[in-house]
Steps between C-alpha positions, in 0.01 A plus 500: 500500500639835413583748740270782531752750562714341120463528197256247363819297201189444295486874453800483342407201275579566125561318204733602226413332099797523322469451163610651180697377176686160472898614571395840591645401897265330689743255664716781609244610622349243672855410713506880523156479735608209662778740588275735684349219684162462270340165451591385088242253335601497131328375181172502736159447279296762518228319661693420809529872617196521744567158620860661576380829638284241754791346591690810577222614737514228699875550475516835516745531855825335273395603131325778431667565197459284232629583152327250234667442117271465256559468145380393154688118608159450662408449150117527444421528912687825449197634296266579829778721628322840536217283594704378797670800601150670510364231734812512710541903559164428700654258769825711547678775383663415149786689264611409183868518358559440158839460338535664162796466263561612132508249208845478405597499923278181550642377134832547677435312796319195348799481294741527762351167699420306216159435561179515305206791542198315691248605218777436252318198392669437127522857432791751535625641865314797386214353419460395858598820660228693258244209582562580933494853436134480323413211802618772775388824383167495713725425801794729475249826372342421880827421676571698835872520459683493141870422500647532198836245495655583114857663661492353837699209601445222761612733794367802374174349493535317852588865643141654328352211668662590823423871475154434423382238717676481815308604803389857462448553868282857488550499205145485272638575164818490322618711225761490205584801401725392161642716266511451108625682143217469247710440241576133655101441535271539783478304804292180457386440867465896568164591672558850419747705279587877545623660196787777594664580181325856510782609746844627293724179474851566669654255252531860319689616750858450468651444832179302585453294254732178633332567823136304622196634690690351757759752555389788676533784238326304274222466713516859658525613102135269396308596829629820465296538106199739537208228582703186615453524891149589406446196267634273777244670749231413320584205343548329845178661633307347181703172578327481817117415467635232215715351770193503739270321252809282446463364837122496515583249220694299689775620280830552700796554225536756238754610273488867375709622207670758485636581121753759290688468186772238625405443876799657641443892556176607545277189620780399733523789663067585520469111572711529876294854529195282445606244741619668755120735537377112483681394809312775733189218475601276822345183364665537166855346459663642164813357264626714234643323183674606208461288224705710207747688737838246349414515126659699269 
């Protein structure tokens, strides 16, 4: 029987789906979570995740985090998926991660192991990938979290895990804050994208131009552009009823985008503004990334 004056572990109960594309990282994953002291069921049919979210009830004191993989191996039980995550987000609080990778990155890795696409059937290794893509489309367009693994290696991805789903304490939501340059494509898992190439570009700046948003007079020369501390103002204050209604939605990550010319001036340097106004909220725990900063 549970203390009155303790928290009540089934409170805390929650079940993770992670899912996504076939080499996109979901083992990494998985050992990553196992890391953090979740509960890892893999390849687990879709049909067996209420009877597993009645189990964890009664279980609820040693593991009340559970983190379920379920893929397109469940062959054609995987087809009542939504069905079953539907049922199952009325028993216990539910989030789902996919794992997303480009084409010729999941190409690469197929390759790499030597091992056949599961919907490869006697078709090409594309011809699979294209076939799970169609197959997960409902899933990953309702996904909670989007993780997109195309330049991230083993550990890289083990740390994202880490960073996203260790204990939060107080913490309610977590934010990436990641910077990009538009001319190497937008984000695929952003939530949200700023746009900040209307502030002058101090790559035209001579004796700034080698430097990032990361050194101070870079920084002191973006925020210091008529409208840039005023942008960040209310950019966070619009960010905050969408993070609300994030949470409402039993939504607790989100990535927002922050995005110049090259990703090393301008949104580096507005992106650690925007984090840092972020960080005021006390049950909001915020990482900054810089995807572009090291190209050339």
């Amino acid at each position: 029987m549970t203390d009155p004056g303790q928290d009540d572990p089934r409170e805390e109960r929650e079940i993770l789906i992670v899912t996504g594309m076939s080499g996109a990282g979901r083992s990494t994953v998985a050992n990553a979570l196992e890391d953090l002291g979740w509960y890892v069921v893999d390849n687990l049919p879709p049909q067996m995740l209420r009877p597993l979210a009645d189990l964890s009830e009664h279980a609820a004191d040693t593991i009340p985090k559970i983190a379920a993989i379920v893929d397109v191996r469940g062959g054609r039980l995987f087809a009542d998926v939504q069905e079953a995550i539907t049922e199952l987000k009325t028993a216990v609080p539910v989030r789902v991660l996919y794992l997303d990778a480009g084409d010729a990155a999941l190409v690469r890795r197929f390759e790499q192991v030597r091992r056949p696409h599961p919907l490869q059937g006697e078709g090409t290794l594309l011809d699979g990938i294209h076939a799970e893509r169609a197959r997960m489309a409902e899933l990953r367009s309702s996904s909670d979290v989007l993780i997109d693994t195309s330049d991230l290696n083993i550990h890289q991805l083990a740390r994202e895990t880490a960073e996203r789903f260790s204990a939060d304490g107080a913490v309610r939501m977590r934010v990436i804050v990641l910077t990009f340059g538009f001319k190497y494509g937008l984000p695929a898992d952003a939530d949200n994208v700023a746009d900040v190439r209307f502030l002058p570009n101090p790559f035209w700046v001579p004796e700034l131009r080698e430097h990032t948003g990361l050194d101070p007079e870079v920084s002191a020369y973006v925020l210091g552009q008529e409208g840039a501390l005023l942008f960040a103002e209310r950019y966070v204050a619009a960010l905050e009823p969408q993070l609300a209604g994030y949470l409402r939605e039993n939504k607790r990550h989100a990535t927002i985008a922050v995005g110049c010319t090259g990703g090393k001036h301008r949104s580096v340097a507005m992106a650690e503004e925007i984090a840092r106004r972020l960080r005021a909220a006390p049950d909001v725990a915020v990482t900054v990334k810089h995807r572009d900063l090291g190209r050339e």
